[in-house]
C-alpha positions as CSV (number, residue, x, y, z in Angstrom):
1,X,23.7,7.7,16.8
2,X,20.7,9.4,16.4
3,X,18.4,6.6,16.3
4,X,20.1,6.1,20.7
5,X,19.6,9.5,21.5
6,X,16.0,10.0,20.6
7,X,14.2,6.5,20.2
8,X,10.8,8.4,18.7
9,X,12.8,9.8,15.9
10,X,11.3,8.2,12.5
11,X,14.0,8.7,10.3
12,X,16.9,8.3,12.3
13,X,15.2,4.7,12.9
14,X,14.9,3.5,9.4
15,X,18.4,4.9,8.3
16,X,19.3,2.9,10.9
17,X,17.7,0.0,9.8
18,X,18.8,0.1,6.2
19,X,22.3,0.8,7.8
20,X,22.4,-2.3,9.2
21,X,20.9,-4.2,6.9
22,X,23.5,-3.1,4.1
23,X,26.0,-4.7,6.6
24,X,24.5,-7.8,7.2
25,X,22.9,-7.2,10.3
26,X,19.6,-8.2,9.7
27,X,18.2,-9.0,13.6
28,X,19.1,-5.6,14.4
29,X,18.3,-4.1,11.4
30,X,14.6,-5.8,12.1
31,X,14.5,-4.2,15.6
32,X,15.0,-0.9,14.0
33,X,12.8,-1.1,11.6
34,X,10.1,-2.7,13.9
35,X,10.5,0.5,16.2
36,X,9.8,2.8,13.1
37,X,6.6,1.1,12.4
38,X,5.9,1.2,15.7
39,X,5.5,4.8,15.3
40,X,4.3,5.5,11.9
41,X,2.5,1.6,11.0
42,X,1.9,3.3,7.6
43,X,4.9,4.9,6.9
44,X,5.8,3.4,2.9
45,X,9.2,3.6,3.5
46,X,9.3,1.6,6.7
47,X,7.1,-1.0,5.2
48,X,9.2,-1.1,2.0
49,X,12.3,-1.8,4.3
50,X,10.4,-4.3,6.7
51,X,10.2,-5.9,2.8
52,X,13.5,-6.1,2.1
53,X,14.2,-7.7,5.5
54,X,11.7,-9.8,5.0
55,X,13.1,-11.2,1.4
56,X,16.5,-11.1,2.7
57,X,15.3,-13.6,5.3
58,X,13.5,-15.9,2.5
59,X,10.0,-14.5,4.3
60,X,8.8,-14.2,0.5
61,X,5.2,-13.8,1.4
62,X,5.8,-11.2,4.5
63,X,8.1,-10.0,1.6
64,X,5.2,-9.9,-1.5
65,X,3.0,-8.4,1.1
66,X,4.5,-5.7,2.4
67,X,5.9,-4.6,-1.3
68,X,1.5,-4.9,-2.3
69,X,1.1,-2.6,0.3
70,X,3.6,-0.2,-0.6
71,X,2.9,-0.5,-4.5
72,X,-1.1,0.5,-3.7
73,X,-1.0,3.0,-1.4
74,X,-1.8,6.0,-3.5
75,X,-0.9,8.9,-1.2
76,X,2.6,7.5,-1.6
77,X,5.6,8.8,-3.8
78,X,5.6,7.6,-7.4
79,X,8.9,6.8,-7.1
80,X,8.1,4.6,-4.1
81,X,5.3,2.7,-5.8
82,X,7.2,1.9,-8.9
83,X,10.6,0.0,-6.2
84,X,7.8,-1.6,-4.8
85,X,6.6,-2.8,-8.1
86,X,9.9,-3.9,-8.7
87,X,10.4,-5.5,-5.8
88,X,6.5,-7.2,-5.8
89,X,7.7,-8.6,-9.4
90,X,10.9,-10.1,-8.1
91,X,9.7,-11.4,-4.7
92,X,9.4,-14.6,-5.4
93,X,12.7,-16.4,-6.4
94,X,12.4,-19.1,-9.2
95,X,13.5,-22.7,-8.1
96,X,16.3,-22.9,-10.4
97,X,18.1,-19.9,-9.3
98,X,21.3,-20.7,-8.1
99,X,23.4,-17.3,-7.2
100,X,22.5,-14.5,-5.1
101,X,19.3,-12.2,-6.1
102,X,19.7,-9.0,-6.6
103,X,17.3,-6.9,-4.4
104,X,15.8,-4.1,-5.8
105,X,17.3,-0.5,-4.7
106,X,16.3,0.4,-1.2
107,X,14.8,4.2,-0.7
108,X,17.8,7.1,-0.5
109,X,20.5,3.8,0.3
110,X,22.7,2.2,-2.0
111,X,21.1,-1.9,-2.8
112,X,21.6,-4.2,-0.1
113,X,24.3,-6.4,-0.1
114,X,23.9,-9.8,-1.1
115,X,24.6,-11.9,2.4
């Protein structure tokens, strides 16, 4: 709702994204998160959930590079850097795995659901 009523409004755009993505909406959830970068490009939380999408849509080196981004960027949160590192480590799924992954946790949002 608040993401409609003011399209420049950063936040409201990437709880919107990790809104939809948590309920398997993952073009939308793209869109939004594509209109938050496209006003903060280094925002480490939008970048972080453009990562998620990302590994969600088996994009795993769209996926290892955004979470190296995220995970580098000193002026970011601690707590940020160390999901990305997380997420980095587990980016790349194994050839025997035969079940879901589980996705590391997203920023203030519960983990994604496994589609």
């Amino acid at each position: 709702a608040a993401a409609a009523k003011n399209p420049t409004n950063f936040e409201a755009r990437v709880k919107q994204a990790v809104a939809l993505m948590n309920r398997g909406e993952l073009p939308q959830a793209q869109a939004a998160v594509d209109s938050a970068l496209a006003l903060r490009p280094d925002s480490g939380e939008a970048v972080f959930v453009d990562g998620q999408l990302a590994y969600l849509d088996k994009d795993y080196a769209r996926a290892k590079s955004d979470f190296d981004a995220v995970a580098n960027a000193s002026a970011l949160s601690p707590a940020l850097r160390s999901q990305a590192l997380a997420a980095r480590a587990s980016s790349l799924p194994s050839s025997s795995m035969t079940s879901c992954p589980t996705l590391p946790p997203l920023p203030r949002a519960s983990p994604a659901a496994c589609p």
